[in-house]
Structure formats: C-alpha cells, structure tokens
N, C-alpha and C positions, 0 to 999 in steps of 0.2 A: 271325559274319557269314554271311549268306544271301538269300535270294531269297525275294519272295513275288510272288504275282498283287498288282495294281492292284484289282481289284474287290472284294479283302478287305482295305481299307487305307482310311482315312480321313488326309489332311492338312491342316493348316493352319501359319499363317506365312510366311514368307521361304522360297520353293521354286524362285525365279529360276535357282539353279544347276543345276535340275533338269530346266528347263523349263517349270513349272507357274507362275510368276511368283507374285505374294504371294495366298496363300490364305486367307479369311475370310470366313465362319466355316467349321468343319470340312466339309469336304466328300469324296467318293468318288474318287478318284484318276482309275478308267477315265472319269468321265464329263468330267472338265475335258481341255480344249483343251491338246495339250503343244507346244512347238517347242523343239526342241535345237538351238541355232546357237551360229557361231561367237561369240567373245569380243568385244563391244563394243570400241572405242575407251574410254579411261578417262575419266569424265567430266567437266568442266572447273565451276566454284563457277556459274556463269549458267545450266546445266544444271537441270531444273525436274525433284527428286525422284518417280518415276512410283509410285503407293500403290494402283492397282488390279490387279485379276488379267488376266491376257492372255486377249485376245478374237482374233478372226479376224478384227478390225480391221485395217489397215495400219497400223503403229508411227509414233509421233509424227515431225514432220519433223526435230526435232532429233535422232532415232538412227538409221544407218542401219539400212537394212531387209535384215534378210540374208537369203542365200540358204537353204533349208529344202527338204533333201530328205524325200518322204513318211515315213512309218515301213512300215518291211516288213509285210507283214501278218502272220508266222509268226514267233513269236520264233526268234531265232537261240544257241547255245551263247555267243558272246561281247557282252560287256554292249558298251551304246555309250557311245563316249568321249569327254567333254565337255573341250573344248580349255580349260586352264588359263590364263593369263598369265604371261609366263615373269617378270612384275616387278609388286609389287603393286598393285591398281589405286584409285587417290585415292577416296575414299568421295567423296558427293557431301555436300554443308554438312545439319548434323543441326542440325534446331532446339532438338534435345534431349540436346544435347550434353554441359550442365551436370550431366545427372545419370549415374549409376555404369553401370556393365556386369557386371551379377550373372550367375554359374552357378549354378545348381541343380544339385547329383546328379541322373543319373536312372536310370542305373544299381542296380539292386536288391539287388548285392551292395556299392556305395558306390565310391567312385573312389579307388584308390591315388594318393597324392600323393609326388612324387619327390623329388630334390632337384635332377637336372639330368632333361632330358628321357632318355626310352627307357629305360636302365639306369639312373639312378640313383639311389641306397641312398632308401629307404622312408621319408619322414618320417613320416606318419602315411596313417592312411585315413578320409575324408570320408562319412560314413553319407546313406546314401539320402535326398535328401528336403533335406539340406543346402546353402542359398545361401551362397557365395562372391564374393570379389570377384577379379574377373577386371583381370589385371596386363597380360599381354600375349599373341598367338596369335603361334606361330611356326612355320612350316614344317623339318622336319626331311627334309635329304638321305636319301633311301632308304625314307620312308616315307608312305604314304597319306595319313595323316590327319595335322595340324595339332596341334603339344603348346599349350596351355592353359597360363599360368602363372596361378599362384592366391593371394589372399590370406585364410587363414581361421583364426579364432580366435589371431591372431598369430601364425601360421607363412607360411611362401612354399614352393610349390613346383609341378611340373607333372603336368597330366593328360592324357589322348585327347581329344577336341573330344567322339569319339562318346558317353564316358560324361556329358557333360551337356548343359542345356539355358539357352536365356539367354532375360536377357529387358533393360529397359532402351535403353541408349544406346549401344549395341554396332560401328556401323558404323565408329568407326576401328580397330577389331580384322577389320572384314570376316567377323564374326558374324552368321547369322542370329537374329531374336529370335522369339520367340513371345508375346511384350509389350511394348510400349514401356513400360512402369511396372516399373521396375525391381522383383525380390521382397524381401522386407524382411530384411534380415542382424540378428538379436535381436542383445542383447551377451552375450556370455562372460564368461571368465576372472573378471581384476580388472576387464573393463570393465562387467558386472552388478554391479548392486547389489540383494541380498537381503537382507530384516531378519535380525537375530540372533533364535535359539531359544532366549530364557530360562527357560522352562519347566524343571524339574528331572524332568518327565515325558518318560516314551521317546513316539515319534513311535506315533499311533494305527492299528492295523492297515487298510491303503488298502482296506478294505469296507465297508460300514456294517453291512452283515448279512451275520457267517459263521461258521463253526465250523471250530478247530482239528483239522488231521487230522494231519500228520505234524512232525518235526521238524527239526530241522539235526542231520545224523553227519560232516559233512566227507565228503571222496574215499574213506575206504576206513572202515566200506561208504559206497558211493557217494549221496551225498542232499543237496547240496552248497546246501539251500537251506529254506523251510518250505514249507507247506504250509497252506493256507485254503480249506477249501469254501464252495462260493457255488453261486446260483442261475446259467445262463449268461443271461447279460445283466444282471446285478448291477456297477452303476458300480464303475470304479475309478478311485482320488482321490490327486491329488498329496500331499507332506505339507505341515505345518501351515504353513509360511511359507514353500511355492512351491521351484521349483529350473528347472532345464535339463534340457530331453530332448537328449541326445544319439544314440540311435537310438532306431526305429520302425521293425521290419523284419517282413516278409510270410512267413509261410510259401506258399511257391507248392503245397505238396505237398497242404496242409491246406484247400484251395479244393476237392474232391469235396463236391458237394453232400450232406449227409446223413452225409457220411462224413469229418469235418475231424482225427482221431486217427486213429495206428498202428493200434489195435487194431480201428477201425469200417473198416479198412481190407485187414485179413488180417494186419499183420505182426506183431500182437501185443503187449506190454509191454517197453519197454529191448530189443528188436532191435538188436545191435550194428550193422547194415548204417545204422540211423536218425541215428546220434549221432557219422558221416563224411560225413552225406548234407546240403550246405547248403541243398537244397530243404526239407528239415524244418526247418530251423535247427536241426540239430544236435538236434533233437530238444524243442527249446522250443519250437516254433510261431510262432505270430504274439505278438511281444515288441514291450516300449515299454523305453526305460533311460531313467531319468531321474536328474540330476547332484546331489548335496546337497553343496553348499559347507561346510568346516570351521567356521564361523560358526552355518551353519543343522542345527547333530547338535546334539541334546541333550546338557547337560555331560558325564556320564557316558560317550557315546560317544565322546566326543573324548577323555576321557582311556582309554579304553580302546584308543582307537588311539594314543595316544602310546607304551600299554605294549607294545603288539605292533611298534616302530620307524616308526610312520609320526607323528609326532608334525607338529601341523599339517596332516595328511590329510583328505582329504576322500571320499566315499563314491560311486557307485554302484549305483542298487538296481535289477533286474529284477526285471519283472513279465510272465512268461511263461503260453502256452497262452491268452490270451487270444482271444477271438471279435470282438473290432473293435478297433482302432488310432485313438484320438482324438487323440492328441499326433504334430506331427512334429517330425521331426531338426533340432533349431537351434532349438527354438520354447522363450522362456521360458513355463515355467508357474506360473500363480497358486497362492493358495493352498485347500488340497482340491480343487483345478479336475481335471474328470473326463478320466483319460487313455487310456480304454478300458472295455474291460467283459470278467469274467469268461467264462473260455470253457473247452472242451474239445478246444483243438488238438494237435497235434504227440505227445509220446512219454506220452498220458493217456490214463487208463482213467476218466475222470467231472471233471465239471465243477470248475472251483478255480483256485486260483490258486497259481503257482509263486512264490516270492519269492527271490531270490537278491541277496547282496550283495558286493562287492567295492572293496576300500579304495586309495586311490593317493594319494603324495604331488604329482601333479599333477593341475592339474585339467583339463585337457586328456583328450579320451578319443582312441583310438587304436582298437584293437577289444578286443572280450570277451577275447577268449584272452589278451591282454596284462597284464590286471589279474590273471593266476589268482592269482598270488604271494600277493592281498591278501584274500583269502576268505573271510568274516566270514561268525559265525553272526546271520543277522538280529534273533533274542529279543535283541541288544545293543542294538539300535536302536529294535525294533518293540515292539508290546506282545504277548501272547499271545494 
C-alpha cells in the first residue's frame, strides 16, 4: 500500500466512497470534481438510484446537501478521513439483482484464499485473472479493509476486498463494480465437460514449427522440463481435445523493452538471485498452465501415471518464457486454440519454449510449487 499523485492515475467505476462519484468512462483523477462529505442518511426503496458522476450541481432534493470544506491546497502528511457508518447502509433496489456478484483476482501474484478471515489455514490460491463467486463481504474488528468470502471451483473461503475486483449485481454486498455484467465463471472440476482422447497417440508438440533442443533430467542436474526451439511469436496451441487454463501469469521483470531475459539484462544464465525472485517468476517468465483432465492424456499416459501412484490423475503442463499470454486463468480452452506465443523471457538465453509437467491426483490447482511431488518427464505425454 501507497500513495500516488492523482494526475498519474486514471479511474473508473463506483468511486462514491472516494468522493469522485461513479466514473465513466476512464478518466484522469486530478481533473474530476472530488467532494468528501459526511455519510448520507441510508437510503430508503423510493429513493431514485443516482448513475451519473458528480457535478458542481447542487445534489438532488431528495439527499441532503452536506456541508464541504474546500480541500487544502498543500497536501498535508495525514490522509483524509472518510466517515464510515457505524451500521451497514441498506443498498438502494438493484434492478439487477437476479444476476451473481463475481470477483476477479486482480492481484498478480493471485489471491490467497483462507478458511476463516485474517489467519486462517490456506485453502488454496486463486491465480490472477480468476472470477469467483462472491458469498458475502464482511467487516473484520481491527482491520481496514473488508474480508471477501468466495466461492470457486467448489471450495469456500476468504480474501482482502483489495486483491479483487467485481463486477455484476454487487450492491447487497456494498461492492463497488466496474460492470454491471457480471464476468463469466467457465466450469471446472467435474462441472466441465471435455471429450475423451482415444487416440493411442501422445499429445502433438504445442508448435507447429520447431526443433528439439533439450531434454527432461529431473532436479538433479536440474532441467525439470523440455525444450522446443521456435521462432518468437510462433503460436502456441492447446492440445488436441482442449483443457483448463489455470494460470497465466506476467513476468513484471521481463517487460524491459528489448531486454525481456536474464541474460539481455546483465544477470546472466540460471542466476540463483532469478529463481527466489517472483518478479521473474522464478525464472520461467511469462507462463500460461493449462489443466488436462485424466480423460483427456492419451492411454499410455494414464497408465503411466497410475505406475508412478497417481492412478486416475490428471496432468499440468507449463509452457514457459513465452512473449504473449493468450489464455486466461479460469478460461476453458478449445481444441489446438492458440494460448500464447513463443518467446524469450525470464531465465533464457534464445527463443523456445520451456515445457514443464506436473501430475496431481486432484484436479483442482493450488500453486506450482504444490504439484513439485508430481513431476513428469513431458516425452510421456508429448511427442518429440
């Protein structure tokens, strides 16, 4: 958390609480009209929903007009302080009430989800980019922001307000939205429905043109994945009967123009500093994971995972170092549907593609590091 100037900031949405009343479309913070005042009266079902931004109008006759002192002209060391209600305040009638209250992650490293608010034990983690269905907001004793209970991919549990964003029919939660159309929740688990892969063939290498370069060694020596040369900006393709992206995450570090790898950067090849560092992602770059249900592996890999004790498992494949992110988190994807493109981000010396897999007997994802246990040599799945 921090401060920024208004004049490097664009908003839109619901910013009533802010002062800047509902903002649309994106606009420059410094240049819109703010008034901070006190807390309204709560307002009563005959009360006539207000949907435009504040003017230097006088406010309708039905709210009163509060008092508004100017704003200093020097900022001051202490932020100013927007009187809360000490008891929640009645939404006013939503026409659009019938439909859902979705969260979005918007957080970039994904939203821890708890099992009770603040402390409690870690059910999983919500990848970036991921819509949920929002259960209830609740104010917690002794802290700032507002916990989030969540419902996704059949688990329940809570987040910060700050790591997401809504959109939908949110106002009996006293959400602001950034849509009234709620974002689309794909299905998961058993609730997707994917063809089976009868094929007796392994799954086609996700490029259409590229040349083998390295292999799978497992962790020690460390190469924990294959290897595919490509041109950068060579598609890269779901497999043959579609799966579930569960993440699609950004290298922030790999955004230097002209400079998107370690090495176009000074730090070199396999820098240990790279591969603790989350802004690299650990050193994979800009990554897409996409889910392959135990249905959708070619017979042979399913029995190969039965021999190694995940019998009925189902797969995780990364596809790292990538130069664009076509897939997002939560999005089912079709078949050979293009989830990105070759690149030369993060801990690469030349363009290609990192392939990594990892097996779990749920299908639920959680994060990378969770699956390590399950760490398949790709050539089980892939073709060479």
């Amino acid at each position: 958390m921090g401060w920024l100037r208004s004049h490097v900031l664009t908003i839109e949405g619901d910013h009533t609480h802010f002062g800047y009343g509902i903002v649309s479309p994106a606009t420059y913070a410094y240049i819109l009209n703010r008034v901070i005042a006190a807390a309204a009266p709560a307002a009563t079902p005959s009360t006539p929903k207000v949907e435009s931004a504040p003017t230097s109008a006088t406010s309708p006759t039905t709210t009163p007009t509060p008092s508004v002192s100017p704003a200093p002209s020097v900022p001051t060391p202490a932020p100013v302080s927007v009187p809360v209600p000490a008891t929640p305040v009645t939404p006013a009638p939503d026409p659009d009430a019938t439909l859902p209250c979705i969260a979005t992650v918007s957080a970039s490293a994904g939203a821890r989800l708890r099992q009770t608010p603040v402390t409690g034990a870690q059910v999983m983690i919500i990848p970036s980019g991921a819509n949920a269905t929002v259960m209830e907001a609740r104010t917690i004793s002794g802290e700032t922001l507002r916990w989030i209970r969540l419902s996704y991919q059949g688990q329940e549990g809570w987040t910060r307000e700050d790591l997401l964003s809504f959109s939908g029919s949110c106002a009996a939660f006293g959400l602001a939205t950034t849509s009234t159309t709620p974002a689309v929740i794909q299905p998961t688990g058993a609730a997707a429905t994917f063809p089976d892969y009868t094929s007796a063939d392994l799954y086609p290498v996700p490029m259409a043109r590229y040349r083998f370069v390295r292999g799978f060694q497992g962790p020690v020596p460390q190469h924990n994945g294959v290897d595919y040369g490509g041109d950068t900006g060579e598609a890269m393709l779901a497999g043959p009967v579609g799966g579930l992206c569960v993440a699609s995450v950004e290298c922030t570090r790999c955004n230097v123009p002209g400079k998107p790898s370690t090495i176009l950067q000074g730090l070199g090849l396999a820098n240990s500093s790279v591969f603790s560092d989350p802004a690299w992602n650990f050193g994979y770059g800009h990554y897409v994971i996409i889910r392959y249900l135990n249905n959708q592996l070619p017979p042979s890999t399913r029995q190969t995972l039965a021999n190694m004790g995940f019998p009925g498992g189902h797969i995780f494949a990364m596809h790292a170092h990538l130069s664009r992110r076509d897939a997002r988190a939560g999005e089912v994807v079709e078949a050979r549907q293009v989830i990105g493109a070759c690149g030369d981000t993060g801990n690469s010396q030349g363009s290609h593609l990192h392939l990594e897999l990892r097996a779990s007997r749920s299908p639920n994802y959680t994060s990378w590091a969770a699956l390590g246990s399950g760490l398949l040599d790709p050539l089980l799945m892939f073709r060479r």
